[in-house]
N, C-alpha and C positions, 0 to 999 in steps of 0.2 A: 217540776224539773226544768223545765223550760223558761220557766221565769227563775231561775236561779243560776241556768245559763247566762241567758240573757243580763242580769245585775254584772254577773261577771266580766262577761263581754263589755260590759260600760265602764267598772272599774277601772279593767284596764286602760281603755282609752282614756277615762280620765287622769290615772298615772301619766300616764304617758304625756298629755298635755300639760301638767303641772310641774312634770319634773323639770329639772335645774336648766332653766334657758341661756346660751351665753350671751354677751356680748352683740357679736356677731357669729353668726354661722360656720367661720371658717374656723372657729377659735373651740378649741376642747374648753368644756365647762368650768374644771377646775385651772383654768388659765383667764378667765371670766375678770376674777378680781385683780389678776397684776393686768388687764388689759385696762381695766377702771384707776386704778395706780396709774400707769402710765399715761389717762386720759389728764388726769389731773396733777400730777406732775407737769406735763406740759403747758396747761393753761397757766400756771401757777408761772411758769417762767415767761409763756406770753404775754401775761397780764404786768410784770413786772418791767419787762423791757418795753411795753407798749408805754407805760407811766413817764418810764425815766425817759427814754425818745421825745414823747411828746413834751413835756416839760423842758428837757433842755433844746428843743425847737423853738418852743415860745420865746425862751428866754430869752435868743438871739432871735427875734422877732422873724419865726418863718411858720410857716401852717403846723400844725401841731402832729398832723398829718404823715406829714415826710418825715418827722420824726420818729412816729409809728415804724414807716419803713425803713429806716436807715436802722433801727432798734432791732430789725426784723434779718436784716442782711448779716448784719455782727452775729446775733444768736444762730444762725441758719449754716447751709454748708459753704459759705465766701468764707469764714472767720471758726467761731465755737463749737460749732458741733452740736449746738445744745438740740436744736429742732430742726430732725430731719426728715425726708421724705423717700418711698420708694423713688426706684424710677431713675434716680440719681447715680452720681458713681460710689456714692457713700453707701455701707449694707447699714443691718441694725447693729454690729459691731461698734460702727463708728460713734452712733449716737447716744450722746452726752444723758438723755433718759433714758436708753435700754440700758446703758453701764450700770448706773444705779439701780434698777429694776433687777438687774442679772446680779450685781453683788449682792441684793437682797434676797431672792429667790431661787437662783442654782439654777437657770433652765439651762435645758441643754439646746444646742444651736438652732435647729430646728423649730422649738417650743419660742425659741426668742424672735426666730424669724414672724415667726405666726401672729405674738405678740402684737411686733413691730409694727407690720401690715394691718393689721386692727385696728392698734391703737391712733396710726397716719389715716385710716378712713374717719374715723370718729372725727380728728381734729380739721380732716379735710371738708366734713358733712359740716360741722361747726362753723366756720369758715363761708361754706355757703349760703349758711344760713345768714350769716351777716354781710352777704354781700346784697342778699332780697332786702335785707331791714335799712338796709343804706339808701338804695333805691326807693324803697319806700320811701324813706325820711326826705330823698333828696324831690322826691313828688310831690310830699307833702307843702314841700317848703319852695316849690315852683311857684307862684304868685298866676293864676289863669286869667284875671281880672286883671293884670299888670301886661299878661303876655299879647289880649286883646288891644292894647292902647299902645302898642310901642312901635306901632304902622310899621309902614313898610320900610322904613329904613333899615329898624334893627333885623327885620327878617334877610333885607339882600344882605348885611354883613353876615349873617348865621350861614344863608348859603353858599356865599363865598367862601366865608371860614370852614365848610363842610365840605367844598366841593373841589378848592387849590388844595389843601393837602394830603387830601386822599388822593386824588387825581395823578400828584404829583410823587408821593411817596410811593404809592403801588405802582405806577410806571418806570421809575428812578430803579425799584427795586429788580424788576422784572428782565428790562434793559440792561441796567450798569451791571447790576450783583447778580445776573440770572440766578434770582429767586423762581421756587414755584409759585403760579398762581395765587393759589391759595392761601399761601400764608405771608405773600406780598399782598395779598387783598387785606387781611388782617390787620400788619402792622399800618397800612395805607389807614384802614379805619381810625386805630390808634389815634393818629395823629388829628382827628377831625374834634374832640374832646375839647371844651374848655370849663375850668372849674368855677361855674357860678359862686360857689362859698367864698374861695380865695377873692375872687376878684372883688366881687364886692366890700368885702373887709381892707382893702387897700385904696378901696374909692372912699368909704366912710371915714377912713384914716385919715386922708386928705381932706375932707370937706369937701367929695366931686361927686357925692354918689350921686347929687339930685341936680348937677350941672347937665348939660346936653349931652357932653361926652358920656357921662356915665351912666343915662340913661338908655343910651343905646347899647352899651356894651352890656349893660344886666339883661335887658333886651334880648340883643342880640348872645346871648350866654344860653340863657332859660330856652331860647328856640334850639342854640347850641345840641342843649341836653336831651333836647327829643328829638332831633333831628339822629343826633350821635347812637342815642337807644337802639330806635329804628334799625343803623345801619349795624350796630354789634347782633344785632337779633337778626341779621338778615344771614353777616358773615360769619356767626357761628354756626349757624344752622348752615351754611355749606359745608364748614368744618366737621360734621356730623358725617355728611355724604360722601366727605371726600373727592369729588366731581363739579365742577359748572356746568349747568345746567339751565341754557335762557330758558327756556318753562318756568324752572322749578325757582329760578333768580325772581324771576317776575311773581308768582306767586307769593314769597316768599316778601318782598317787598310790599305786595297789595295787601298781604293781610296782615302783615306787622302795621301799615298805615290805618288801614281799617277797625283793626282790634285798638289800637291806639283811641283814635279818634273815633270811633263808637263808644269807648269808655267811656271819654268826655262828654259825649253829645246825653248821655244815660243815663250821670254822673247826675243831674238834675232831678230826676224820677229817685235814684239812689239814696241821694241826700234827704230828703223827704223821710222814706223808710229807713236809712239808719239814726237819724235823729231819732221815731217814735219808738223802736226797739231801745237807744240808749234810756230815754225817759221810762220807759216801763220796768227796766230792770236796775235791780237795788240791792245788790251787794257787790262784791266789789270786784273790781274789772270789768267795770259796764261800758264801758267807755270802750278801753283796752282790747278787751277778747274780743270783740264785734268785730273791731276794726282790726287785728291781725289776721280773724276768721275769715275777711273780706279781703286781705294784701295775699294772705297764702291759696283763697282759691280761686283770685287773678293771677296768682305767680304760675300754679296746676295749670290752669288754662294756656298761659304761654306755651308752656310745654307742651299740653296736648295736643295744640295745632302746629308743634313743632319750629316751636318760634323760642325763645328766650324765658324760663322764669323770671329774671329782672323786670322784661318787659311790665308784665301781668302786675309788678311788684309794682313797679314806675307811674305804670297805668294808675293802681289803685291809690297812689298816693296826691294823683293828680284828682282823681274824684271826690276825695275825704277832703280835698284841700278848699271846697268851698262850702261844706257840711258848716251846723252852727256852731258846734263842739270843736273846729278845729283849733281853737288855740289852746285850747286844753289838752285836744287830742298831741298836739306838738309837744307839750311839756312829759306827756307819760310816755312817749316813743323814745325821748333821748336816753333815758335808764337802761330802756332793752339793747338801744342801741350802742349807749356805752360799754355792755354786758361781749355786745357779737359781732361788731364793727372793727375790735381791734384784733379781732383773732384774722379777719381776713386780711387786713392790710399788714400784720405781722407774719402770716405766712407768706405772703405775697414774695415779703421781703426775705422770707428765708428759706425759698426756692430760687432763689437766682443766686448764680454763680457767676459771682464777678470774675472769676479767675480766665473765665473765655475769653476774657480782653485783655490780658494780660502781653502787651508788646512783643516781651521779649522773645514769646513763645510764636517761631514764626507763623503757625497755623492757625493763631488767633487775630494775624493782624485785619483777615479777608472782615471779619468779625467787626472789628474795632472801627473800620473805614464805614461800615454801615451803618453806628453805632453816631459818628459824624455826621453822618450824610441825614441822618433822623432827626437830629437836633436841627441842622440847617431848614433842613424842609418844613419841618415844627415851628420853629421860628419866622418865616418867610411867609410859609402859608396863612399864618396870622395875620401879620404886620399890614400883608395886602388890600386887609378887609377893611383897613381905614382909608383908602381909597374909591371903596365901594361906594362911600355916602355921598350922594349928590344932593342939591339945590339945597346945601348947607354952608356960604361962604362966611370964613373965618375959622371952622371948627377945628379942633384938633385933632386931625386924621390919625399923628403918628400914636398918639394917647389911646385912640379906640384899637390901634391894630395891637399893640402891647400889651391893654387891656383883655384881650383877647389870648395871646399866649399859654398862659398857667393851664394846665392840664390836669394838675393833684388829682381830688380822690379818684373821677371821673376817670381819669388816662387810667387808674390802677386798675379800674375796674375790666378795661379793655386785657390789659396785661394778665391779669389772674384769671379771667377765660380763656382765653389763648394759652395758659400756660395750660389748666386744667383742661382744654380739648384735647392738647397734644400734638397739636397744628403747629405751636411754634418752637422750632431749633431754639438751643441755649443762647447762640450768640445771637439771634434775633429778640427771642424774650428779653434779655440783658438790656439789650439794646434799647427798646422800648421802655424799660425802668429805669435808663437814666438817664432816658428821654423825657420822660416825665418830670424827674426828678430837677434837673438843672432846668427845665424851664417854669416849675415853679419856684425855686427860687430865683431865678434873673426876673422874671415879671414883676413883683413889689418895688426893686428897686427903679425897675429903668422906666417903671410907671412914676414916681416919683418923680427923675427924670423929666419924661414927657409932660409931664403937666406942670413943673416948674414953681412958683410961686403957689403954695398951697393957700387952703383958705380951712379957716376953721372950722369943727365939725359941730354940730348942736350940740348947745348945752343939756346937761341931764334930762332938764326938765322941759326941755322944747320936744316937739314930735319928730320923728325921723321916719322916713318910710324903708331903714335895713332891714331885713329880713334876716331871720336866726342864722348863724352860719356857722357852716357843718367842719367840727374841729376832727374829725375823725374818731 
């Protein structure tokens, strides 16, 4: 008798764990599959406009990248409607998928709300995912053997370039626009970004990657990007608290530098043991799964000490970057990352609402002057860093400070966590995206500019030391 209780007893529970799991939690069962509908619907139009963006970016030769975004803005709540997000002043009424979802299925408003909220987590989780895999790729594709031999010049530019415009921007904001704190410290970081990928594809263009100037500014880029890491993992993580806190700053700094550069120093021992696991294992994804197993539970670790998943993500790609497999390993990341890279840089683009700036509306203009005052300081903060380099006469200062400028993916990156902590106001976030945004494209040109007289680039079959660069 007892043991026929007992069968039962287990029965049930195991009904009970097998039965119909949704989506997510919030979400009633049989609303599970228009919440899958609606997941892929969406990417179907992200994937779509990320193509055409990028493509007619190239076309008029600018990063592939801002195409992404500007594809992202159109689709988003500035223009269509197509991909929308809570939060906003749009419901799920507005949006251009829940329409069709609802002509399809009859929910009733509530059921469609519920939808909504699901299916913007799904594509938001998505989204983050590709912003770890970015990071990763952008670690991978950091040169550590490059960033050792680029002395000390290209470092004083890196911290000049890190140190004027944050300096400058987060006091500008605080002072002029009494901004809070906190999310002057933000956009202040923002601006400390420079986009190794762009830059160097406009020095190869030229025939300057491997001139003086352009060795300093790849340089002075790559330091850029961990320096930049560091300080987004230091300023989200106040953004979590809400508060300054010198302890909790200093902390926060020591072991984002520590966790970093303990990576690296490890990264040696690492290399070793991921190489003999990849040789031991022989079907497929040997390569692959290691090495995502190892980027996702450096990303965890960010997090768990309260610092950044990018970090952990940054970190790991800086240690696989001298493993023996990496140039292999480089070629099976960009599939994933073409798959998850463009969902975040198309959300990115289809959370900002241009309309905050909009002149005419007198309440946007406090907005729109900040919006200025970003770009100036983004630009300046740069330009200064060719100044920086001394016991180099003849060089071309203004070509390294220019060089310096572009912000692409990097600056986005800064933008989509601040958007997603919730630290930054609209007209701030905005701000920052088309801060980015114009000074990736003025960089190519007025680097052209600066350096004047180009020289030609290698031929096919001579060597070049560019490194793969990241189209977004």
């Amino acid at each position: 008798m007892f043991l026929n209780h007992t069968i039962t007893a287990l029965s049930s529970g195991m009904a009970s764990l097998v039965a119909p799991i949704p989506l997510l939690a919030t979400v009633e069962a049989e609303n599970s599959p228009i919440v899958m509908s609606g997941v892929l619907l969406s990417l179907v139009v992200i994937y779509i406009a990320s193509k055409i963006g990028a493509e007619a970016a190239l076309k008029f030769d600018f990063p592939p990248v801002l195409g992404e975004l500007v594809a992202g803005v159109i689709i988003g709540i500035s223009a269509l409607h197509l991909i929308v997000f809570p939060g906003s002043e749009l419901s799920a009424s507005d949006s251009g998928i829940m329409t069709v979802l609802q002509s399809i299925n009859h929910l009733s408003p509530a059921a469609l709300t519920s939808v909504f909220e699901s299916q913007s987590e799904v594509i938001s989780v998505l989204a983050e995912l590709g912003v770890i895999i970015l990071l990763f790729e952008i670690g991978l594709e950091s040169d550590l053997k490059q960033l050792k031999q680029v002395g000390i010049q290209a470092t004083v530019v890196a911290c000049v370039g890190v140190a004027v415009p944050f300096a400058a921007g987060t006091a500008g904001l605080m002072i002029i626009f009494h901004t809070a704190a906190i999310p002057a410290i933000f956009a202040g970081a923002a601006l400390t970004a420079t986009s190794i990928g762009i830059t160097s594809k406009v020095l190869s263009d030229l025939g300057q990657l491997n001139s003086k100037e352009g060795q300093i500014i790849v340089g002075a880029a790559v330091i850029d990007d961990v320096l930049g890491i560091i300080v987004l993992a230091v300023v989200a993580s106040l953004a979590k608290t809400g508060e300054i806190d010198v302890v909790n700053v200093i902390y926060l700094i020591v072991s984002a530098t520590v966790f970093l550069l303990g990576s690296i120093l490890l990264g040696g021992v690492f290399d070793k043991t991921f190489s003999a696991v990849v040789v031991q294992l022989k079907t497929r994804g040997n390569i692959l799964i290691p090495a995502f197993i190892f980027a996702y539970f450096m990303a965890f670790l960010g997090n768990a000490i309260h610092l950044e998943a990018i970090l952990g993500a940054f970190a790991a790609g800086l240690v696989l970057d001298e493993s023996d497999v990496r140039l292999e390993l480089d070629e099976l990341v960009k599939p994933i990352a073409d798959l998850f890279v463009p969902i975040f840089f198309v959300t990115v683009g289809a959370r900002a609402d241009l309309g905050v700036l909009n002149p005419t509306v007198p309440d946007n203009r406090a907005g729109l002057l900040i919006a200025v005052f970003l770009i100036v300081v983004a630009i300046l903060g740069k330009i200064v860093t060719g100044w920086a380099v001394f016991g180099q006469p003849g060089i071309n200062r203004l070509a390294i400070g220019v060089g310096m400028v572009p912000r692409g993916e990097v600056g986005l990156v800064f933008a989509g966590i601040g958007s997603a902590s919730g630290v930054l106001d609209k007209p701030l976030e905005v701000s920052i995206i088309i801060m980015v945004i114009l000074t990736t494209f003025l960089a190519p040109p007025f680097l052209r500019i600066a350096f004047g007289d180009t020289v030609e680039p290698p031929a096919s079959g001579e060597p070049s030391s560019e490194k793969t660069v990241i189209s977004g």
